[in-house]
N, C-alpha and C positions, 0 to 999 in steps of 0.2 A: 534095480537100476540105481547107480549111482546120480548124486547131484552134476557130479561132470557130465555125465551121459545125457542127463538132463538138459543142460545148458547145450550140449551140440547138437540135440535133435531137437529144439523146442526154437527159434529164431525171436520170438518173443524175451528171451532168456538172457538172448545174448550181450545186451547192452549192461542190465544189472552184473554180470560178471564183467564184460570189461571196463567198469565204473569200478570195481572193487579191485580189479587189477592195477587201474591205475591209480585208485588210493594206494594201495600195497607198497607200489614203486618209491611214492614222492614220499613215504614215510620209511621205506629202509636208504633212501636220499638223503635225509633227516639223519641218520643212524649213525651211517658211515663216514658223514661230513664232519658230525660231532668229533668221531674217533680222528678224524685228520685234526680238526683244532686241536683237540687234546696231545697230539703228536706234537704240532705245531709252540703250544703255550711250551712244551714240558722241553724243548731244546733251547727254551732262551729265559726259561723262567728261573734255573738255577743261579745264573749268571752274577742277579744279585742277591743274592741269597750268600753268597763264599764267603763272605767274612761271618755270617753268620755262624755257619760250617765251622769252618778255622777254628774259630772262639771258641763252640760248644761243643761239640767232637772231638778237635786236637789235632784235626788232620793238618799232616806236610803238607807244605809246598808241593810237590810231585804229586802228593793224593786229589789235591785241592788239582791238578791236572786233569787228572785221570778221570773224576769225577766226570767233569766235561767233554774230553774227550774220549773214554772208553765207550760213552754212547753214541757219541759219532760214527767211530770207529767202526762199533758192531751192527749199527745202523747203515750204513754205507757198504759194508762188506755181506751183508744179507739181503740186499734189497730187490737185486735179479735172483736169485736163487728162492725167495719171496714169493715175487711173481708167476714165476714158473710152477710152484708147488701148486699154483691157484689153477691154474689152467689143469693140472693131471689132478689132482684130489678134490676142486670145486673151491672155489672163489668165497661164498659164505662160509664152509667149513673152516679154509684159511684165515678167513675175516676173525671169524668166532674163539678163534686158537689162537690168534696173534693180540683181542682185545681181552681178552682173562689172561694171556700170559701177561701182560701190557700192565695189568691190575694187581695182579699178585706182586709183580715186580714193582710196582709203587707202593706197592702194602711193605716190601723187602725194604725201601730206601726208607720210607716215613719211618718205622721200626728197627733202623738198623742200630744198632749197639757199639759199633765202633767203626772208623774212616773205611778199614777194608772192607765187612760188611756191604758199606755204602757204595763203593765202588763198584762191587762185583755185583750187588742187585744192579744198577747205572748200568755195567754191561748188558745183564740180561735185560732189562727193561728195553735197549737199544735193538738186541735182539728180536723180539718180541712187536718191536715197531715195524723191523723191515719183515715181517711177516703179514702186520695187519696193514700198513700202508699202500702197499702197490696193488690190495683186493679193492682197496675207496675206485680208483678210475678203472677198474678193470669191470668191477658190478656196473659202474655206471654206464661202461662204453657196453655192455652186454646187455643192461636193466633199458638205457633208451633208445629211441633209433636218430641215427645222425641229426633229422631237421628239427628234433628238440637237443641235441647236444648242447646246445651252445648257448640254450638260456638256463641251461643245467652247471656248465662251465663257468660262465657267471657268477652263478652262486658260489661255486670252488675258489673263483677269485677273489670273492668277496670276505668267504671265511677265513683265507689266506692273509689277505689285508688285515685282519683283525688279529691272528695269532699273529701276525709279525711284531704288532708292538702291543698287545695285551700280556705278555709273558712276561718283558720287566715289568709292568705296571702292577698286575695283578701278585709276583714276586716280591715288586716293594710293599704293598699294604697288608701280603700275608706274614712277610717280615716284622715291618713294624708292627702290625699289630699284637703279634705274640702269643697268638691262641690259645688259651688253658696252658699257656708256659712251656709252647711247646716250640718254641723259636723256631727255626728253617723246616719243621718238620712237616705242615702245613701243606707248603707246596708242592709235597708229594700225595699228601695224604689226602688232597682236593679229588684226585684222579679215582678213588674209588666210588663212591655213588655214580659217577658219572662212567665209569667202565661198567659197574654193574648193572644198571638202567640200561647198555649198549650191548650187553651180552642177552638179557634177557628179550627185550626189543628186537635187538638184529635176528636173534632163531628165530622169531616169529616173524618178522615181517622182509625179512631179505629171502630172494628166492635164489636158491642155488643155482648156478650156471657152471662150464667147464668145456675143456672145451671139445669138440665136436667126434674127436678121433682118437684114441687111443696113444697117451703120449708116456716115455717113462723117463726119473728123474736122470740126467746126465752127471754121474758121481764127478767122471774126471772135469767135465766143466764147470762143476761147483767147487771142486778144489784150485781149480785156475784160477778163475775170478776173482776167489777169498783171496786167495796168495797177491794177483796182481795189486789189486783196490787195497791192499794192508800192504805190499812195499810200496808204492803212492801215497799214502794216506798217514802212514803216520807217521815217516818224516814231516812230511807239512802239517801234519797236527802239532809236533812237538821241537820242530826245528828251532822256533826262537830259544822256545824254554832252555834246548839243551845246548844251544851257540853254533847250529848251524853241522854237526861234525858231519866229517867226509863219507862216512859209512852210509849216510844218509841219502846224500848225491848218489853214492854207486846204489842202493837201493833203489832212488826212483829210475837212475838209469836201465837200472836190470826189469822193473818194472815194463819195460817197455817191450823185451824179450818175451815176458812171460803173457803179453796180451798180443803179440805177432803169434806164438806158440796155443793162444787160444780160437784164435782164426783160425787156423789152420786145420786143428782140432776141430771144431763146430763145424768147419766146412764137409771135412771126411763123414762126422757124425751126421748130418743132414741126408749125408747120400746115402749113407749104410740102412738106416734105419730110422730117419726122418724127426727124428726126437733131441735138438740139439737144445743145449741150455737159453743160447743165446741165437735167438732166430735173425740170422745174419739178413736174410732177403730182408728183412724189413728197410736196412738200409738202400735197395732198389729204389726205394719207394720214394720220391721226392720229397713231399711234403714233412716226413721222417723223418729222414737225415740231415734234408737242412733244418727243420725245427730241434733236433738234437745239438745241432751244433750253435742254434742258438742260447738252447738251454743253458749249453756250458757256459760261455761267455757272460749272459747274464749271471748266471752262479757266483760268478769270481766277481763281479760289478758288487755284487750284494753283499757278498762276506767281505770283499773292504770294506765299505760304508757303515755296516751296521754294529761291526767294531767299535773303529777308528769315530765314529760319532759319539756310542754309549763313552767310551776314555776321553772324548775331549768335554763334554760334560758334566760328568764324573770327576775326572782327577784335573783336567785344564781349569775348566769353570766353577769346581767345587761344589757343585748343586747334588743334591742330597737324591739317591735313585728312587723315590718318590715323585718331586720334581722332575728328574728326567722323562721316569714315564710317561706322567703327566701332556711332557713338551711334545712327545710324540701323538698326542690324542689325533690332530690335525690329519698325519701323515696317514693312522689309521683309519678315519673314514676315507679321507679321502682317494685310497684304494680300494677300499668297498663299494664305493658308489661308483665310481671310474670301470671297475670291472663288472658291475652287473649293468653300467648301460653301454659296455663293449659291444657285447654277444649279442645283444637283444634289439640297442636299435644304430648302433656306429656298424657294424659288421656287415648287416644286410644291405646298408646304402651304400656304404664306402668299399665293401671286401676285407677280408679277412689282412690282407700283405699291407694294405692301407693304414690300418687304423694300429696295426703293431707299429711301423714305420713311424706315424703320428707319436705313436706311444714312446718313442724311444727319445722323439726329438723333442716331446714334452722333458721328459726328464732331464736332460742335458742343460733345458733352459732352466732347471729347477736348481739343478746343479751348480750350476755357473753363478745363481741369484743367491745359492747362499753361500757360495764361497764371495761374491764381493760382498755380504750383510760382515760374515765373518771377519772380513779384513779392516772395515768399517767401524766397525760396533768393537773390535778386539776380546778383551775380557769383562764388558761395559753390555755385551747382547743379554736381553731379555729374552724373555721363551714368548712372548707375544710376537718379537719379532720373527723370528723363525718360524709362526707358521704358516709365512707365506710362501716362501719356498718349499718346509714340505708337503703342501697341500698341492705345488704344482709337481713335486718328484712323485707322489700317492698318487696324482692321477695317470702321471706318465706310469706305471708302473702297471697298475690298474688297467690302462690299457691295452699294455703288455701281456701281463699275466691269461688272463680270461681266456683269451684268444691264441693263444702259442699252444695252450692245452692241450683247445679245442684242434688246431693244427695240426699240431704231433699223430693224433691220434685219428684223424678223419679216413684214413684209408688204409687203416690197417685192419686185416682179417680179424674175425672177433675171438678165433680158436687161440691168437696170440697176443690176446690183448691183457694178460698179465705179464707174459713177456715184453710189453711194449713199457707197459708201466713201471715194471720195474729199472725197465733203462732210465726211463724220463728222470725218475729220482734218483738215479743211482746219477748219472750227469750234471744232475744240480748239484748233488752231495761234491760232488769231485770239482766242480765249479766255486763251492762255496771254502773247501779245503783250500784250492789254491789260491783264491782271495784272504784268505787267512793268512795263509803263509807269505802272501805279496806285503803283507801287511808293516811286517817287520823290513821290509824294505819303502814300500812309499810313506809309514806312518815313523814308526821307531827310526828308519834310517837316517829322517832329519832332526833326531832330535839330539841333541848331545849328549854327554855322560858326565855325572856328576853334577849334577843339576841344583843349585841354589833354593830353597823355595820359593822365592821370588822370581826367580826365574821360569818355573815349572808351567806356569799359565799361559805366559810367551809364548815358550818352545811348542806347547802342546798347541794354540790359535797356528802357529804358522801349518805344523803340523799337517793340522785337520785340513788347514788350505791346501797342502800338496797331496793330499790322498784325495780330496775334492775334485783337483786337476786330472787323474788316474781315472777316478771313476765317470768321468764325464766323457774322457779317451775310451773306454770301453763301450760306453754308449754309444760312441761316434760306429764303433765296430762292429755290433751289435746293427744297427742301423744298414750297414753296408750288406751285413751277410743275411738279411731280412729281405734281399733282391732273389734271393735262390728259390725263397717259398714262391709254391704256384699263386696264379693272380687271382683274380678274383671272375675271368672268364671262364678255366679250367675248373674252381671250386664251385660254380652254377650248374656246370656239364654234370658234372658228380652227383651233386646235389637233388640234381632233376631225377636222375636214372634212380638215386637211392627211391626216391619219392613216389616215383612210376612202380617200382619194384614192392614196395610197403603197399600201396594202393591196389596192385593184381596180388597179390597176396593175400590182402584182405578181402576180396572179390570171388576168390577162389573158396576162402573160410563160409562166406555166408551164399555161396551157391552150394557147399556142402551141408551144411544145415538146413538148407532149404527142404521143404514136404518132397516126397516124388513124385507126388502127384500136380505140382504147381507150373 
């Protein structure tokens, strides 16, 4: 007789296993969290690192591009095709494939020998993300059941808050310090102990999931998708760089074709044979589609800001990206703490629709407060003073984040909850592209040409005030389209039935193990 057998016929048993099961969980939690910060540090860590690059490598201009964007790039263009592979092959399989590819490919950039080299590890490395990426919510929506979700999503907000401004910080002191004379190489080369610890950890303590029925990959909808999200995506990766050219317009325009022609596809593929790339019904779903289409919104709010702030820092205020990191410390906790007392104790009194709402109008004020410090203070601001408003934008954000997750994801079947996830990020991705690209219009478009150095600091404070204004207008929008999420009477109704359903379930498990004779 096996130990399993054990445990279902002995009711004594039963508790010591599910005590080890639930250690199991909160430590492959642990696992998968880690590999998102590490995603998370390694898209913003480079950032200051390029002149490093530049200097020591020799790379171009266009390389010194591509570096940062080929990861986007391959990141964004694989990140539903990702998901999906989780759901037909198993979610930890993917995991485990996606964080040794993830590692090797930092092992590729820390050791790379020359600009190209570097690039091309940067693409696979980006690759390799959108594989292990969309398995972190997908174990999670499958490892917990709903009425812990959300102090599970918390945590996701919290680690979120933390890579958003740990990447330049931990970039500038791997920089500066110059390890064993190893200049920018560091900051790739941090990702191996920390992949390999998560490889060996995750076989062992993630348990495979997938999903429930027999699903197969959708070639031509993985050709659509790539095709669409890369004519989208890299004009506005590379629009300013290159001045904007026409070919790039008709690109994203054509782009639009080629995701009407993807619908259409998926829908046929759904009915034939029920295995489509892209699980269209999910958009049915309310709580989905309108958190989808938050996501995007917010996206673009963030990739203005976290530009257009790093440059006026940087090159306006001439403070050293050490200092800049530094001035972000505030904004960082202050979304870690915001998002894990979201879900755990603002959610449950106020409703889910509530406290995102809350969250967005937090920010707006946070907004507003440093664009008058900025107009104020001009090129004269201290980084003491700024952290009063990031601390109120971190919390608004904080508020945000946690709970939109947990929203996205609350009703959707669990067979397609890598499918789910990989939208949520592939949305962001495309949110934060086209706040990039807006960039060059609300940040560079006020700024003149031919710029004096004395004049540079000006141009760039007024700047940052007019992309201040932008992103505060987004929030406003953001706000409005946070009416369509269900309220918080309809998220109870759910919530009870999930809760009744978990509960006859478990009821069921321990009258089966019960003696026959009892």
């Amino acid at each position: 007789m096996t130990s399993t057998e054990t445990l279902v016929d002995s009711p004594a048993s039963a508790a010591p296993e599910a005590e080890v099961a639930d250690r199991r969980r909160w430590f492959a939690l642990a696992i998968v969290m880690t590999a998102a910060f590490m995603d998370l540090v390694d898209v913003t860590i480079v950032n200051v690192a390029i002149p490093s690059i530049q200097r020591d490598a020799g790379a171009s201009f266009s390389q010194i591009q591509w570096i940062t964007a080929g990861y986007a790039l391959a990141f964004a263009a694989g990140l539903i095709t990702g998901g999906r592979l989780g759901d037909i092959y198993g979610r930890k399989r993917l995991f485990l494939l996606g964080i040794g590819g993830f590692t090797l490919a930092s092992a590729l950039c820390g050791f790379a020998a020359n600009p190209e080299m570097l690039v091309a590890s940067r693409i696979l490395q980006g690759g390799m993300a959108a594989m292990m990426v969309p398995q972190v919510l997908s174990i999670v929506h499958a490892t917990f059941p709903a009425h812990e979700r959300g102090k599970v999503f918390g945590l996701f907000g919290a680690i979120v808050g933390l890579g958003a401004v740990s990447g330049p910080l931990l970039g500038a002191l791997l920089t500066e310090w110059n390890l064993f004379g190893l200049e920018w190489r560091p900051i790739f080369l941090i990702n191996l102990p920390v992949g390999i610890a998560g490889l060996v950890l995750g076989s062992r303590f993630i348990t495979e999931s997938k999903a429930p029925r027999a699903l197969k990959l959708d070639l031509v909808g993985v050709a659509l998708v790539t095709l669409g999200l890369l004519m989208l995506l890299y004009p506005l990766t590379r629009g300013d760089e290159l001045g904007w050219p026409a070919w790039g317009f008709v690109s994203m325009s054509g782009s639009i074709g080629v995701f009407a022609g993807l619908v259409a596809y998926e829908k046929r593929k759904a009915e034939r044979d029920g295995s489509p790339l892209v699980e269209l019904s999910l958009f049915k779903v309310k709580s989905f589609a309108a958190g989808i289409a938050v996501q995007t919104v917010f996206g673009v709010g963030l990739g203005i800001f976290f530009l257009v702030w790093t440059l006026y820092m940087q090159i306006g205020l001439g403070w050293s990206p050490l200092r800049a990191g530094l001035t972000g410390v505030p904004f960082s906790v202050a979304v870690s703490v915001a998002a894990g007392l979201s879900v755990q104790k603002l959610v449950p009194r106020l409703g889910g629709r509530n406290v995102l709402q809350t969250g967005a109008l937090v920010m707006v004020v946070g907004v507003l407060l440093y664009l008058w410090e900025a107009d104020r203070y001009q090129l004269a601001i201290a980084s003491w003073q700024m952290a009063l408003p990031l601390v109120v934008m971190g919390a608004g954000m904080g508020l945000i984040f946690a709970p939109l997750t947990d929203t996205i994801l609350s009703e959707v079947p669990r067979e397609h909850a890598g499918s789910a996830s990989g939208l949520i990020n592939t949305v962001q991705q495309m949110g934060n592209a086209l706040g990039l690209g807006l960039v060059s219009v609300v940040f560079f478009g006020s700024i003149g040409d031919r710029l004096t150095p004395a004049e540079v600091g000006p141009a760039f404070v007024n700047a940052f005030q007019n992309a201040l204004g932008w992103v505060a207008a987004v929030m406003g929008v953001i706000f409005l389209l946070m009416f369509a999420l269900p309220g918080r009477a309809a998220v109870e109704k759910r919530m009870a039935v999930e809760k009744r359903a978990v509960a006859e379930k478990s009821a069921a498990v321990e009258k089966s193990a019960a003696p026959s004779g009892s």
